[in-house]
C-alpha positions in Angstrom: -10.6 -11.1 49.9 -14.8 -9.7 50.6 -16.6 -11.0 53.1 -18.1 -14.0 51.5 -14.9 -15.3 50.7 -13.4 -14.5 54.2 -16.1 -17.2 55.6 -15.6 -19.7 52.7 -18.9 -19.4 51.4 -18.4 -19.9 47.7 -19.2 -23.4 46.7 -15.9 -24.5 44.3 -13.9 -23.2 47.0 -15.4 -25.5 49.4 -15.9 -28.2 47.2 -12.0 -27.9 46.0 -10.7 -28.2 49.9 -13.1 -31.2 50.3 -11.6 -33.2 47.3 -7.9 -31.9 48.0 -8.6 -33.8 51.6 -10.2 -36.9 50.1 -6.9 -37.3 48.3 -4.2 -36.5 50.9 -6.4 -38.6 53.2 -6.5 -41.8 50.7 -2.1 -41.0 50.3 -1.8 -40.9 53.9 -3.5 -44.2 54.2 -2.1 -45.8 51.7 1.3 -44.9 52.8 1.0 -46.4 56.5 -0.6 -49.5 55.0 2.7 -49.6 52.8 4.8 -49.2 55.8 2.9 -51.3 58.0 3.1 -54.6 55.2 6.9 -52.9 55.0 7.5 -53.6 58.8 5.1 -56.8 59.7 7.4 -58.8 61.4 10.4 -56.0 62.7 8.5 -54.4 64.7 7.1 -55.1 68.4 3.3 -54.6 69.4 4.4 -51.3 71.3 5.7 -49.9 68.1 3.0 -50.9 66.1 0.5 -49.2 68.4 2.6 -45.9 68.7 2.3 -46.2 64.8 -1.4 -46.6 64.6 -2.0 -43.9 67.3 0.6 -41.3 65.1 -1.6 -42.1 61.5 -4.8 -41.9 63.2 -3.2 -38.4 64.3 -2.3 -37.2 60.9 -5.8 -38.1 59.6 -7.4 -36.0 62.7 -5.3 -33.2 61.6 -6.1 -33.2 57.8 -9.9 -33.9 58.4 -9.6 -30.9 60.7 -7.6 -28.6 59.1 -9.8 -29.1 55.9 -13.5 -28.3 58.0 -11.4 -25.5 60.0 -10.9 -23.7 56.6 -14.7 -24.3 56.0 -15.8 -22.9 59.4 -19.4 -22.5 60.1 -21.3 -25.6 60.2 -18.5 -28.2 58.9 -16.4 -26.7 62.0 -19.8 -27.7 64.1 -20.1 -30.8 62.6 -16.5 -31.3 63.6 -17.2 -30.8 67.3 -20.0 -33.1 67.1 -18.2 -35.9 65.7 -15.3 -35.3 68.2 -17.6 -36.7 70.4 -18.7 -39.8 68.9 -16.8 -42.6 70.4 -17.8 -45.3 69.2 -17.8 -44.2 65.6 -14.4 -42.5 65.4 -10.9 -43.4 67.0 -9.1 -41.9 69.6 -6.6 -40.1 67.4 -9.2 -38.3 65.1 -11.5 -37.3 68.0 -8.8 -35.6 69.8 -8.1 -33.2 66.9 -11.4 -32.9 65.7 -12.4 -32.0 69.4 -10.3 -28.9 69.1 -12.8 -27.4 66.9 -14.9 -26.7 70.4 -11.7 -23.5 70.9 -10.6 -22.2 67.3 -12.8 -20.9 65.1 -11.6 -17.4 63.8 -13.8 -14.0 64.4 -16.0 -12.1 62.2 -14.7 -8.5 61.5 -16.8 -5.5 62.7 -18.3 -4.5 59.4 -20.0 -8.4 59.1 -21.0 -7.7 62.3 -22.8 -4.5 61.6 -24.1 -6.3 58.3 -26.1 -9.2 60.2 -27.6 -5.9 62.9 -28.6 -4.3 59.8 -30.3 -7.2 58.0 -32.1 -8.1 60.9 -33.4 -5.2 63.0 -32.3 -2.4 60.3 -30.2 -0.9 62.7 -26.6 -1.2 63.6 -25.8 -2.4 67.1 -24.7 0.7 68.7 -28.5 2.0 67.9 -30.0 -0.8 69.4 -27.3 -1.2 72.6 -26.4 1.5 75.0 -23.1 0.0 74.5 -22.0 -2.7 72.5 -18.1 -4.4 72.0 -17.7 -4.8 68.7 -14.9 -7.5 69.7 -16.7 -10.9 70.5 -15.3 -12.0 74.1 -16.5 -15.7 73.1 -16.1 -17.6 69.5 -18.8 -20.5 68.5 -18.8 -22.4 65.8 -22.1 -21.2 64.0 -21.4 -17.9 65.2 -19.5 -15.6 68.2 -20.1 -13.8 71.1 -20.3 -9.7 72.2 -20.8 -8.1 75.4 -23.5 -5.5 75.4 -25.8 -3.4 78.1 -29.4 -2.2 78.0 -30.8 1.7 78.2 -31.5 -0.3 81.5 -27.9 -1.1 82.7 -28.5 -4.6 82.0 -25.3 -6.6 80.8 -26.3 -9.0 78.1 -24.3 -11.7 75.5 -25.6 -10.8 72.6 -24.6 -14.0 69.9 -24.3 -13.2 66.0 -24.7 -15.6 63.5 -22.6 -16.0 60.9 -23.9 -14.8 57.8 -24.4 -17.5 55.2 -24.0 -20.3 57.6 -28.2 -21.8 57.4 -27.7 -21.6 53.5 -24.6 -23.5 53.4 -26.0 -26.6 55.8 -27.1 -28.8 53.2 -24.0 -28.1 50.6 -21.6 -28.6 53.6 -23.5 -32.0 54.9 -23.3 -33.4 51.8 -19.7 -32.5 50.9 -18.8 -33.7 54.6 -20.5 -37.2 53.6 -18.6 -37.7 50.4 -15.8 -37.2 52.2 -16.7 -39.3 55.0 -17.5 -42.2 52.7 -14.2 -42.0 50.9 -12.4 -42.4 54.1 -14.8 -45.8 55.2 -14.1 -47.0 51.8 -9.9 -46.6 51.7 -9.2 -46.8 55.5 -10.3 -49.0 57.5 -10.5 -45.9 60.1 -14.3 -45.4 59.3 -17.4 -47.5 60.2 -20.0 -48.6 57.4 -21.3 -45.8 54.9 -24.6 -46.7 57.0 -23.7 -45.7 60.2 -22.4 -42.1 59.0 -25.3 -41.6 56.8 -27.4 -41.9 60.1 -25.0 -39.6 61.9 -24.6 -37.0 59.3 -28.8 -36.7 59.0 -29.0 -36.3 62.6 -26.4 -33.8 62.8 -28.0 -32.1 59.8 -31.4 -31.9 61.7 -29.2 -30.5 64.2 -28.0 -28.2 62.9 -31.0 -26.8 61.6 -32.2 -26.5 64.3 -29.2 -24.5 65.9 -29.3 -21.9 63.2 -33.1 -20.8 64.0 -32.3 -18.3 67.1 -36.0 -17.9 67.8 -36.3 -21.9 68.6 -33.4 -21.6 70.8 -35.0 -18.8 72.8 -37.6 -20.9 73.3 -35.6 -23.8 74.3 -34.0 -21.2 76.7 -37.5 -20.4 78.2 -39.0 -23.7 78.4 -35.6 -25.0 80.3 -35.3 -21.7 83.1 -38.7 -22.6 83.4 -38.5 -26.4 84.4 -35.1 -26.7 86.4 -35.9 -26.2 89.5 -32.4 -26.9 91.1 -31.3 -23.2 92.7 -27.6 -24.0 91.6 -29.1 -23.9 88.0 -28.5 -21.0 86.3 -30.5 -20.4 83.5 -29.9 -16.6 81.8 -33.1 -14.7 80.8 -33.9 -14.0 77.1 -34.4 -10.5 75.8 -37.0 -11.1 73.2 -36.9 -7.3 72.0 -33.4 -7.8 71.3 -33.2 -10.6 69.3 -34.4 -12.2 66.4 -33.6 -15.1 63.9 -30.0 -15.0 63.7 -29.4 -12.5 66.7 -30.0 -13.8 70.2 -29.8 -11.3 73.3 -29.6 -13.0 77.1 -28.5 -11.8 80.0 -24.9 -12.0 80.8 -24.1 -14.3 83.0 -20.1 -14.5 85.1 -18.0 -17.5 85.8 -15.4 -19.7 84.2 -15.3 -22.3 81.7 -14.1 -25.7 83.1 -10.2 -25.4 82.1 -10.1 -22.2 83.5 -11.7 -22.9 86.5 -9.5 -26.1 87.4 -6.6 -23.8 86.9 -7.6 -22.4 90.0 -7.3 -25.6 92.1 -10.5 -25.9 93.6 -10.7 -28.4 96.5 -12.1 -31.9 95.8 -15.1 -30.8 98.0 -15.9 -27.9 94.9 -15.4 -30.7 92.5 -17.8 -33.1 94.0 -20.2 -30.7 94.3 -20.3 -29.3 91.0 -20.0 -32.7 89.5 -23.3 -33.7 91.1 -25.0 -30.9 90.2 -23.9 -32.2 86.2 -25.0 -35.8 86.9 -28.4 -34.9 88.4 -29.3 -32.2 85.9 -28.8 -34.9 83.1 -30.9 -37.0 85.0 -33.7 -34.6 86.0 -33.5 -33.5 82.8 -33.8 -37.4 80.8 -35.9 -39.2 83.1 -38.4 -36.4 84.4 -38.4 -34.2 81.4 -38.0 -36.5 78.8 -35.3 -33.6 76.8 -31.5 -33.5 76.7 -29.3 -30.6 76.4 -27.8 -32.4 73.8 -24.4 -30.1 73.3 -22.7 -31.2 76.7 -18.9 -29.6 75.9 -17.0 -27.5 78.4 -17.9 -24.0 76.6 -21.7 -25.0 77.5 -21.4 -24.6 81.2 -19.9 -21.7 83.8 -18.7 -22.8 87.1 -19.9 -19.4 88.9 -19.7 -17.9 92.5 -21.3 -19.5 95.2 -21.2 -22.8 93.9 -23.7 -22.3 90.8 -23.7 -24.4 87.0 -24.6 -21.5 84.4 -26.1 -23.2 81.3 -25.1 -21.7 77.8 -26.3 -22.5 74.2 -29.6 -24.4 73.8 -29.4 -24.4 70.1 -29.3 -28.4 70.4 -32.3 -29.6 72.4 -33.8 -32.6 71.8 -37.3 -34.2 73.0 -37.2 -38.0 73.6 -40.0 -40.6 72.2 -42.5 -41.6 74.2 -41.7 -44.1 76.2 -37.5 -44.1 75.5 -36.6 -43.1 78.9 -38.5 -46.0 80.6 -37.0 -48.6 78.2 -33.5 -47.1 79.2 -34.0 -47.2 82.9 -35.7 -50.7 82.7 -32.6 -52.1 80.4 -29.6 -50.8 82.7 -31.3 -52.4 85.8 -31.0 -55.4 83.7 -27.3 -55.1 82.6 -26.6 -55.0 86.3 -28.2 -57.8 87.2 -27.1 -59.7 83.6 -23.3 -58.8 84.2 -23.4 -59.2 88.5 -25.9 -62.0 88.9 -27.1 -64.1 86.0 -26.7 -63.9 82.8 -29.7 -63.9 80.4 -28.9 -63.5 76.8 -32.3 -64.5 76.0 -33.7 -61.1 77.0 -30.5 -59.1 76.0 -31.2 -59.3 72.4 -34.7 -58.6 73.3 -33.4 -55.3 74.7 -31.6 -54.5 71.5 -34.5 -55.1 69.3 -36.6 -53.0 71.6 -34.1 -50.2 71.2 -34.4 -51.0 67.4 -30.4 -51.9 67.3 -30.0 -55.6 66.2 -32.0 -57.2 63.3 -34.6 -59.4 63.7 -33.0 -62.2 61.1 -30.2 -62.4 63.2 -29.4 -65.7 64.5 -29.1 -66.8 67.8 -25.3 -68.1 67.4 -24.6 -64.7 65.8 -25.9 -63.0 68.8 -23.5 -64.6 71.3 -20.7 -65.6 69.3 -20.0 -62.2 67.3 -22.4 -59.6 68.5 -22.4 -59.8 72.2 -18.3 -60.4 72.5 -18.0 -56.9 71.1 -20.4 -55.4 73.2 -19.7 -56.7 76.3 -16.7 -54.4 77.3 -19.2 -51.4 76.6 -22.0 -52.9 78.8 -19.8 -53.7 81.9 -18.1 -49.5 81.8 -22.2 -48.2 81.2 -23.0 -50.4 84.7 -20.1 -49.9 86.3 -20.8 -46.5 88.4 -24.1 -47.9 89.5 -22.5 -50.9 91.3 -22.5 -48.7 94.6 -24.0 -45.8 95.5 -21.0 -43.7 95.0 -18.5 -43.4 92.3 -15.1 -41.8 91.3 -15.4 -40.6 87.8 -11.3 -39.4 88.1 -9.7 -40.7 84.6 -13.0 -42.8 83.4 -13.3 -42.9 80.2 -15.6 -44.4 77.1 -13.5 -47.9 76.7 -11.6 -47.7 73.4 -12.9 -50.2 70.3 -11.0 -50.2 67.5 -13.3 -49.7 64.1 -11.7 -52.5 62.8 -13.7 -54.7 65.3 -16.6 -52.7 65.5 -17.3 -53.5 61.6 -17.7 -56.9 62.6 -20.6 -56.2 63.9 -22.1 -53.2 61.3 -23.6 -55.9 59.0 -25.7 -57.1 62.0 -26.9 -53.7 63.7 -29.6 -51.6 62.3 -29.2 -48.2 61.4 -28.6 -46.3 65.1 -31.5 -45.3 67.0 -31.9 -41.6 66.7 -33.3 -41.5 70.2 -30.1 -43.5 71.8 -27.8 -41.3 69.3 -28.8 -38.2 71.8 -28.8 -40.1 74.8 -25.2 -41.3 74.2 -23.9 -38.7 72.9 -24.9 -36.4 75.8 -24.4 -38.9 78.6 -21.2 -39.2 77.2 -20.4 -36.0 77.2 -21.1 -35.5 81.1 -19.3 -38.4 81.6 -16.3 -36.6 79.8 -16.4 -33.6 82.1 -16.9 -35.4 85.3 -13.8 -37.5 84.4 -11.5 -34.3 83.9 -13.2 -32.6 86.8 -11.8 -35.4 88.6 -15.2 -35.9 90.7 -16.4 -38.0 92.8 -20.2 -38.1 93.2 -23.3 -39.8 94.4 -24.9 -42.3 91.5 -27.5 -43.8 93.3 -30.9 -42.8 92.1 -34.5 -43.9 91.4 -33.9 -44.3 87.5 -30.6 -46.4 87.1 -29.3 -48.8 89.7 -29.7 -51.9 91.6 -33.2 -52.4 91.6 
């Protein structure tokens, strides 16, 4: 097969794995259903739950086995929504989420073929020396080592060839299929909600396929952190380009790799502060997220420093965002530990454009607010004291099923909020399997 087809580039192709999926996806579901009707009655709730965690499991696998093939920016978009937690369940996240580690390499000769269509050269004429074997896979593109006429070591990422022209074919195939499984399972929220999601990742990705904003991004963050255990690599402007991008290489080990070497819980603490208050630093007195928080995006290096990778996915928040989040976690403390005002809750969620306005009152409290409230006690919870164990803590499971009780009363999710989640999540996920305990007190989110 040529190189286009290699990458899965050619639209029927793509297009035929999408509908194949669509339809063993609908079998699959209509077969537990079967079973489930089948067994209602003979079976205990244990069973029943093993059952729904197992089909949930098979769907993960199809959905990713099917973007897998794709590669490029549906295999992105499948790390992305492995992260969504309170649009996806369990089961499908975990085997989506595997898309962050297997993506396969591109050969030499594409290699060569993106040096030449960028700088005219190959790489060995713009390197001293360059390895043709990528040391790291991404899912828009991989990884070489490289050195400077200076003796400089740099990571030089490649792009994929074809991946920015296939973002809006791939998008809208992923939606098709996306809405075919909220329509025949009831494993999906509302066509809404992942019309929101899939524009936003779109944008995204976008953005992620333009090197020269991410070298920017790169700059404008090594410029702003000030925190000396914040590694920030330098760019290498005259080495990279739109769809080539040159930094300086920079040593450690990725977060599974460095637990493996059993670092004390003094190492873990420290590192899992220096997490915590770079999202902070970053959200509250920059007003931007490094929106792409998974374990390939950081090195634990020597002498206790965080190396930052991949800035493809920054985002600026609105005006005025950060202050409305601070202000509306000081009140969920004081809502869920002193007095309740549900008055000024749904005030909250219309500021943060999430309810709608002809909501009723009774609809608030009796259906909305029931449904939240698990989600609003685990956001509070480490800022009860001014220390917290994140060991095990994760985002509280909500089946679909009862979040679409509350789709038809929730606008269409706040872009802004979308980020912050989805980041703060994300730290939250690698502070929990750091096992870290760290200091949570600060000037932003608290007790007042």
């Amino acid at each position: 097969m040529g190189a286009k087809g290699s990458i899965a580039t050619r639209k029927l192709h793509r297009s035929a794995t999408i509908g194949l999926t669509a339809t063993k996806v609908g079998l699959r579901h209509l077969g537990h259903v079967g079973k489930k009707k089948f067994m209602a009655g003979h079976s205990t709730p244990k069973q029943d739950e093993a059952a729904r965690s197992q089909h949930e499991e098979d769907i993960g696998k199809t959905l990713f086995k099917a973007l897998n093939q794709l590669k490029g920016t549906a295999l992105k978009a499948s790390q992305i929504l492995s992260m969504e937690a309170d649009i996806l369940p369990e089961g499908i996240r975990r085997e989506l989420s595997k898309a962050c580690y297997k993506a396969t390499p591109l050969n030499r000769a594409l290699v060569d073929k993106v040096f030449r269509d960028q700088f005219a050269k190959s790489p060995g004429a713009i390197f001293e020396t360059f390895d043709p074997k990528a040391f790291a896979a991404a899912s828009l593109g991989q990884v070489h080592r490289a050195k400077l006429a200076s003796g400089q070591d740099v990571a030089v990422k490649v792009q994929y060839p074809g991946i920015a022209a296939s973002i809006k074919s791939d998008m809208k195939m992923l939606g098709g299929l996306l809405t075919v499984f909220s329509a025949s399972t009831d494993l999906m929220p509302d066509k809404n909600i992942i019309d929101t999601i899939l524009d936003e990742i779109t944008i995204q990705l976008h953005r992620e396929v333009d090197y020269f904003q991410e070298a920017e991004s790169l700059k404008w963050f090594k410029d702003k952190i000030k925190h000396e255990k914040i590694v920030v690599s330098k760019i290498y402007d005259d080495y990279s380009s739109e769809r080539v991008l040159t930094t300086e290489l920079l040593t450690g080990l990725h977060l599974d790799e460095w637990l493996a070497t059993n670092p004390s819980q003094k190492e873990k603490n420290a590192y899992g502060q220096l997490l915590l208050d770079f999202f902070f630093d970053s959200f509250f007195e920059l007003g931007f997220v490094h929106a792409d928080p998974h374990p390939g995006n950081f090195l634990f290096m020597e002498k206790g420093q965080l190396g930052l990778l991949d800035f493809g996915c920054v985002r600026k928040m609105d005006s005025g965002f950060t202050k409305i989040i601070s202000v509306y976690y000081k009140f969920l403390i004081h809502h869920h530990t002193v007095e309740p005002d549900y008055e000024r809750l749904r005030s909250f969620y219309e500021d943060l454009e999430l309810s709608k306005d002809e909501m009723t009152d009774d609809e608030f409290r009796s259906i909305l607010q029931p449904q939240l409230d698990v989600i609003q006690k685990w956001m509070i919870e480490p800022y009860l004291d001014e220390e917290f164990d994140f060991t095990g803590w994760e985002w509280p499971e909500i089946k679909v099923t009862d979040a679409r009780k509350i789709t038809p009363f929730m606008k269409e999710i706040n872009r802004n909020l979308l980020y912050f989640d989805r980041t703060y999540r994300g730290m939250i996920l690698l502070l929990s399997r750091m096992g870290a305990t760290v200091k949570t007190g600060n000037k932003w989110i608290g007790k007042s």
